[in-house]
C-alpha positions in Angstrom: -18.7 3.7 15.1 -20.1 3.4 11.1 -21.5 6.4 11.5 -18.4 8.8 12.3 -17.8 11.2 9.3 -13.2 9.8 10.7 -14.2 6.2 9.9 -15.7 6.9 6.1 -12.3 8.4 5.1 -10.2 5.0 6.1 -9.9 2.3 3.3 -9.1 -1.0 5.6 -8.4 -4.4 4.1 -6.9 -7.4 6.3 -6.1 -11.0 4.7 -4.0 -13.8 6.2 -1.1 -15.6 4.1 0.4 -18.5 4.5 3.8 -17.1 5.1 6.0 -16.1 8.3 5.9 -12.6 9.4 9.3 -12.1 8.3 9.2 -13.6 4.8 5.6 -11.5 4.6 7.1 -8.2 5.3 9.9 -9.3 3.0 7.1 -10.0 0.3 5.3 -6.9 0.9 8.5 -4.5 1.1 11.4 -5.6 -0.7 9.2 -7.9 -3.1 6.5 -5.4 -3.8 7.6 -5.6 -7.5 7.0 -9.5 -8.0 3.2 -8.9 -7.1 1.7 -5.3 -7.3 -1.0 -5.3 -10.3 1.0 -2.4 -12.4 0.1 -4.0 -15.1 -3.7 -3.8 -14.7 -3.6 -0.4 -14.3 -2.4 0.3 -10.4 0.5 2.5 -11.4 0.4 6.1 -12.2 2.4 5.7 -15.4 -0.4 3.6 -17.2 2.0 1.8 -20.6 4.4 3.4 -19.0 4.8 1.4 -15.9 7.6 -1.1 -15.5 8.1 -1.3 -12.3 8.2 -0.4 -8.4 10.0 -0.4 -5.7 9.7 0.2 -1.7 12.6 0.9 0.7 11.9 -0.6 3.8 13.8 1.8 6.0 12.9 5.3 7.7 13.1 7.7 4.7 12.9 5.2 2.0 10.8 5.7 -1.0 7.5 4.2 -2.4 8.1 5.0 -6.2 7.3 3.9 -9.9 10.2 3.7 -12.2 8.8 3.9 -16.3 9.9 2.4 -19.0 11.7 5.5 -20.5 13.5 5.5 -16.9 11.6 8.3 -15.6 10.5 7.7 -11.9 7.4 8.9 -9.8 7.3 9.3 -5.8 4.2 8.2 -4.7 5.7 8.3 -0.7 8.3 8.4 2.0 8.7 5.7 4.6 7.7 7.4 7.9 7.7 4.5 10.1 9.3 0.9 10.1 9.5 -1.9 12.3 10.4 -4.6 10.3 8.5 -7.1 10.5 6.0 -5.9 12.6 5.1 -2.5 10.3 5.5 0.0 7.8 3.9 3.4 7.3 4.5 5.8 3.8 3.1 8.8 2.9 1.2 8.3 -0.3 -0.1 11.5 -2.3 -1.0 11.3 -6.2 -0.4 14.0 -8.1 -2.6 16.7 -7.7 -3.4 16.1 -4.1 -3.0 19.4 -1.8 -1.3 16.9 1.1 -0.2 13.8 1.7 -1.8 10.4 3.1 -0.3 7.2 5.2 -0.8 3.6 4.2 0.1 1.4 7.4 0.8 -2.3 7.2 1.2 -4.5 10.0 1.8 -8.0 10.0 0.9 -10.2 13.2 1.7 -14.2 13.7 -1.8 -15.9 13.1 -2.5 -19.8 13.3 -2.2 -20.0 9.3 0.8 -17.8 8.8 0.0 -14.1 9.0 -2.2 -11.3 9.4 -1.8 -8.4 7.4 -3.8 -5.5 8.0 -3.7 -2.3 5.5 -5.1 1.0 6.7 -4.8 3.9 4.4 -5.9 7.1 6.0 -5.2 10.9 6.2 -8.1 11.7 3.7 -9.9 14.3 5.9 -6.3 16.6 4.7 -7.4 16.5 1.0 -10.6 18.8 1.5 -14.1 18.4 0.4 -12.7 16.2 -2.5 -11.4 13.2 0.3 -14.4 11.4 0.8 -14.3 10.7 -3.1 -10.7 10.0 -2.6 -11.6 7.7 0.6 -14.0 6.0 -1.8 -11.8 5.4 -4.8 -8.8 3.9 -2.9 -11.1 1.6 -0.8 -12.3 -0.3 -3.6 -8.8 -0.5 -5.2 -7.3 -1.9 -2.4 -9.1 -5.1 -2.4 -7.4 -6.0 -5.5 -3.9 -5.2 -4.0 -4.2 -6.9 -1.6 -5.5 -10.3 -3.5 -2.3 -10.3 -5.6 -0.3 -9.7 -2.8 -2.1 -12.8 -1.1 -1.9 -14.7 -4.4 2.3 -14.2 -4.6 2.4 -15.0 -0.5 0.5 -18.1 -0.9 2.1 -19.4 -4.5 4.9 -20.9 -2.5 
């Protein structure tokens, strides 16, 4: 229901590439570094951003490493099923708790679905409907140059 106060603090995206499920989550996990926009600004680290990294395993880490070597946990993997899904814990600095980002990939006609859902925003307080906001229309672009690197080959 569009009206439910729960639904306005979800940022959902959902694109199809023309890749397996496997090679997808591959893409997505392992590859994250080939595609994610860091160097349009989608990294903590700003100039400082060279690269990132997530572990696709229970307990592995969603992180930025800088230039100077310095590295920034964003999240922990809480949940994996490779290649069906992956769930991490994603706080920015500052935030009083943390959020999830889950990703599942499912078999479609032209390759695969991949759904994002990044939630949890009710925990940050009055400020996570701004937060809910703000990621929501970053996502998009993730997502595009995630789609662009799954479809290049």
């Amino acid at each position: 229901m569009s009206g439910d106060p729960e639904h306005a603090l979800i940022a959902r995206q959902s694109i199809v590439v023309d890749l397996p499920v496997d090679d997808a989550f591959r893409l997505f996990t392992e590859g994250i570094g080939q595609w994610w926009p860091l160097d349009e600004g989608y990294s903590y680290g700003g100039d400082r951003a060279r690269e990132i990294f997530l572990e696709p395993r229970i307990g592995g880490r969603f992180y930025e490493r800088f230039v100077d070597g310095d590295e920034l946990q964003i999240g922990t993997v809480i949940a994996c099923e490779p290649p069906h899904s992956i769930t991490f814990t994603w706080r920015s600095p500052g935030w009083s708790a943390d959020t999830e980002v889950t990703v599942t990939f499912r078999p479609s006609e032209d390759g695969t679905t991949v759904e994002l859902v990044h939630q949890g925003f009710d925990r940050l307080g009055p400020e996570g409907p701004e937060m809910a906001r703000h990621w929501a229309g970053g996502w998009p672009r993730v997502i595009q140059a995630f789609a662009a690197a799954a479809n290049a080959g």
